[in-house]
Backbone bond lengths (Angstrom), bond angles and torsions (degrees), N, CA, C in turn:
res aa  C-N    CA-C-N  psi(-1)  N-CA   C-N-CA  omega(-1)  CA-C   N-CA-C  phi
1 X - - - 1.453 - - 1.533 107.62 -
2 X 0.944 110.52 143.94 1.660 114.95 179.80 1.423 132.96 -99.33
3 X 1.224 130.02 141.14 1.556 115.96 -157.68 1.527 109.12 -58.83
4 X 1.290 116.75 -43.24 1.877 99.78 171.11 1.375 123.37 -55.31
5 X 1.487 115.98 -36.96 1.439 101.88 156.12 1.309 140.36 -56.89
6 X 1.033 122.19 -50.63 1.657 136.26 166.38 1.660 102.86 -46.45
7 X 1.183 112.95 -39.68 1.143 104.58 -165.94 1.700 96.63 -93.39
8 X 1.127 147.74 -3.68 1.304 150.68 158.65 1.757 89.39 -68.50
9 X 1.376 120.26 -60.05 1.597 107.62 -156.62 1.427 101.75 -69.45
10 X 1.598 115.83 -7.50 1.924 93.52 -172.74 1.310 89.69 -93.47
11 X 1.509 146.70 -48.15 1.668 115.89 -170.28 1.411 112.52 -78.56
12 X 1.215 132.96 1.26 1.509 140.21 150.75 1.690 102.23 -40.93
13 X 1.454 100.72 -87.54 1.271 95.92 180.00 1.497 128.92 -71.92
14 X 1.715 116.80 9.18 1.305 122.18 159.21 1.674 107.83 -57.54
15 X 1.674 85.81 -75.61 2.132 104.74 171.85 1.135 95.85 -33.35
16 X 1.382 149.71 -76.71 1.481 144.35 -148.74 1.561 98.11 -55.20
17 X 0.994 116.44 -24.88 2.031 100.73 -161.82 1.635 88.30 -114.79
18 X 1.300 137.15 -8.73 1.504 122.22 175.66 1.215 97.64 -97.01
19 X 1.521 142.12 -38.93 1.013 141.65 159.10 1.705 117.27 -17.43
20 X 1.881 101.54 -77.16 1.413 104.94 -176.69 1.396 116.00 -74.24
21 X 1.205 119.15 -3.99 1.722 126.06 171.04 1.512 91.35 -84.63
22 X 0.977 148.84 -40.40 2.021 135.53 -162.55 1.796 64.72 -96.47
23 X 0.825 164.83 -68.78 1.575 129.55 -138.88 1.623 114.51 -64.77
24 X 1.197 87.29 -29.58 1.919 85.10 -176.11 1.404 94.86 -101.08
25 X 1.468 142.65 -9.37 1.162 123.16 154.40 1.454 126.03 -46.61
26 X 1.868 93.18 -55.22 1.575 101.11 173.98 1.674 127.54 -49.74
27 X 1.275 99.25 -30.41 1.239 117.63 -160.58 2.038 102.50 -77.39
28 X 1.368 102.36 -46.86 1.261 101.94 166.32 1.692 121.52 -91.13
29 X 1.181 119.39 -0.54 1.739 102.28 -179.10 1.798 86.02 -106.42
30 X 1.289 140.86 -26.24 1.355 122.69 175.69 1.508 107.76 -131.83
31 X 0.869 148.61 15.30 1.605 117.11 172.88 1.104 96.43 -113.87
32 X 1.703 132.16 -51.90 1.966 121.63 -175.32 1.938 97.98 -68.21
33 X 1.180 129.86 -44.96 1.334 108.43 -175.96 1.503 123.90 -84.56
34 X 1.122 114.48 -17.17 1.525 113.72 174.38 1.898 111.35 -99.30
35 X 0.981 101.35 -64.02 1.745 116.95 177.28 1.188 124.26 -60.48
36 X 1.728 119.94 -39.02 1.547 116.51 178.13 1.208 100.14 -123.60
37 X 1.930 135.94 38.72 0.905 126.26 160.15 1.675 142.25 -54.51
38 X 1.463 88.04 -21.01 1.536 104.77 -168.79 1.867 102.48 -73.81
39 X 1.228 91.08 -58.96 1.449 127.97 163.84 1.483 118.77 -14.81
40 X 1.715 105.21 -67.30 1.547 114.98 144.24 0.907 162.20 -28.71
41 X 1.313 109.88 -74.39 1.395 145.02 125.74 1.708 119.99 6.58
42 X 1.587 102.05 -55.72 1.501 97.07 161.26 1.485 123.09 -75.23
43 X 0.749 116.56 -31.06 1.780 106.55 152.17 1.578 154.56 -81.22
44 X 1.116 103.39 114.85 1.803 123.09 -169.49 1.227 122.24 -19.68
45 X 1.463 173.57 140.45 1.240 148.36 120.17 2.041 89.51 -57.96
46 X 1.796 99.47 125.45 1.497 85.37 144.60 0.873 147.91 -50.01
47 X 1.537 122.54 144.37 1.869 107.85 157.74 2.138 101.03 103.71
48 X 1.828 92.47 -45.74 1.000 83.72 -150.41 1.909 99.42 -104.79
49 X 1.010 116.93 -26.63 1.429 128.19 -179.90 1.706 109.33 100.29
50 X 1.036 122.87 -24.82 1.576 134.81 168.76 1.196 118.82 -31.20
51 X 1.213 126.26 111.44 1.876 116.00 159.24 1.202 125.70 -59.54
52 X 1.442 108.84 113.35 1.705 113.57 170.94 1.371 116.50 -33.29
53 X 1.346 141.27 -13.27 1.329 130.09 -172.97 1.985 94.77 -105.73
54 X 1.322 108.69 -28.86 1.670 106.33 163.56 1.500 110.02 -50.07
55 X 1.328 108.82 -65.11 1.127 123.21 -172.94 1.393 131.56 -60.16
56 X 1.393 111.60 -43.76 2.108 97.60 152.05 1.267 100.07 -56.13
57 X 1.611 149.66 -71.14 1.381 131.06 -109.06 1.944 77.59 -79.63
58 X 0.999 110.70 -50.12 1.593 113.13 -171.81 1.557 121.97 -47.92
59 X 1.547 101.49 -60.53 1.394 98.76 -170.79 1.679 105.18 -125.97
60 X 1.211 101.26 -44.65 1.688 90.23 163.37 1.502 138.27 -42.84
61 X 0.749 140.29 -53.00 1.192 156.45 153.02 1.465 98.68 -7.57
62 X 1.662 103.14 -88.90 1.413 109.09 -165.72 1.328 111.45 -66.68
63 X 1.337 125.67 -1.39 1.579 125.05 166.09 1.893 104.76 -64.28
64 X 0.989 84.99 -54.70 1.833 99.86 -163.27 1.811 85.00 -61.98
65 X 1.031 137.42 -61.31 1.300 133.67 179.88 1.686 119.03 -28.28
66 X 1.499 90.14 -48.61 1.641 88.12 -168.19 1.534 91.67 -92.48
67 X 1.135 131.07 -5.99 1.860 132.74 172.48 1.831 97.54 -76.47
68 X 1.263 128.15 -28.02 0.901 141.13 167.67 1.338 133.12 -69.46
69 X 1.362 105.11 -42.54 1.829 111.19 163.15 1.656 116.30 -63.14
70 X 1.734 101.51 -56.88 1.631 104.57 159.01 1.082 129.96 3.96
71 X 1.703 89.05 -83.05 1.812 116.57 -161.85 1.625 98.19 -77.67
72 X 1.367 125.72 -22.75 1.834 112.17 -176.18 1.557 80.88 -86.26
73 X 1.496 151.09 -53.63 0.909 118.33 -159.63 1.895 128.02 -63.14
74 X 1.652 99.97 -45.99 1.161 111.49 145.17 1.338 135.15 -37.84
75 X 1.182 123.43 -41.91 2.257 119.29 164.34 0.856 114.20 -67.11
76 X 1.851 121.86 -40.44 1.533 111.89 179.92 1.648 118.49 -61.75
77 X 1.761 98.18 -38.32 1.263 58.17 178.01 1.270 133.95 -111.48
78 X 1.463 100.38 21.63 1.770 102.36 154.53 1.688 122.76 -62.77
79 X 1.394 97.20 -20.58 1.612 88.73 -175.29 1.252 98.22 -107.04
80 X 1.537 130.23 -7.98 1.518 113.23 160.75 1.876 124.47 -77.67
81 X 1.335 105.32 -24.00 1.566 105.06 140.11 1.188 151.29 -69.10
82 X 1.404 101.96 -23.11 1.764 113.39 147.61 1.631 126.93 -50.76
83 X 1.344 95.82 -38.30 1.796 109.06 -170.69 1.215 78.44 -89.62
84 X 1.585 162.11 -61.22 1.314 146.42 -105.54 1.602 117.97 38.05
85 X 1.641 95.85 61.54 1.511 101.47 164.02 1.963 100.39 -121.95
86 X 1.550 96.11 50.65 1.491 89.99 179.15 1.657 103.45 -86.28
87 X 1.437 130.48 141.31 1.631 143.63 169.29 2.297 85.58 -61.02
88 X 1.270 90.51 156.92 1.442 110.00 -159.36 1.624 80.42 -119.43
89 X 1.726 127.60 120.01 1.015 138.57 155.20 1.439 113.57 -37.19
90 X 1.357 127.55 138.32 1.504 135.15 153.00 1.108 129.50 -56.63
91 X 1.208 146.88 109.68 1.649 124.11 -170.55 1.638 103.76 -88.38
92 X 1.286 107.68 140.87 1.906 104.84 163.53 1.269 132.38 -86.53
């Protein structure tokens, strides 16, 4: 395989995982809290009395966000060990 190829397949599968990370970004910073708030809204969080559509724009959201940093940090670097673009530890 040749380095322009390889290097086509690693931001391929970069785009593939920022792609589906901004989809569920999108999905939680505007369509359940702005667009299907109402929608929500009629449903309870147990326990707590809260409307599920309160409750993403408030605290959900930024859950899935930082569940979101995680997992891009976590793919890269599964797929930067796939390519073998892993950094080589220092020894002391």
């Amino acid at each position: 395989m040749s380095t322009d190829e390889k290097h086509r397949q690693y931001w391929r599968a970069n785009l593939k995982l920022l792609s589906v990370l901004l989809a569920v970004w999108f999905l939680f910073s505007c369509v359940l809290p702005i667009i299907m708030v109402d929608k929500l809204n009629a449903i309870q969080i147990p326990g707590t009395g809260f409307p599920l559509g309160f409750w993403i724009a408030q605290q959900g959201s930024i859950v899935v966000f930082i569940i979101l940093i995680l997992i891009y940090a976590l793919g890269m670097r599964k797929i930067d060990r796939k390519f073998g673009l892993v950094e080589k530890e220092e020894s002391k």
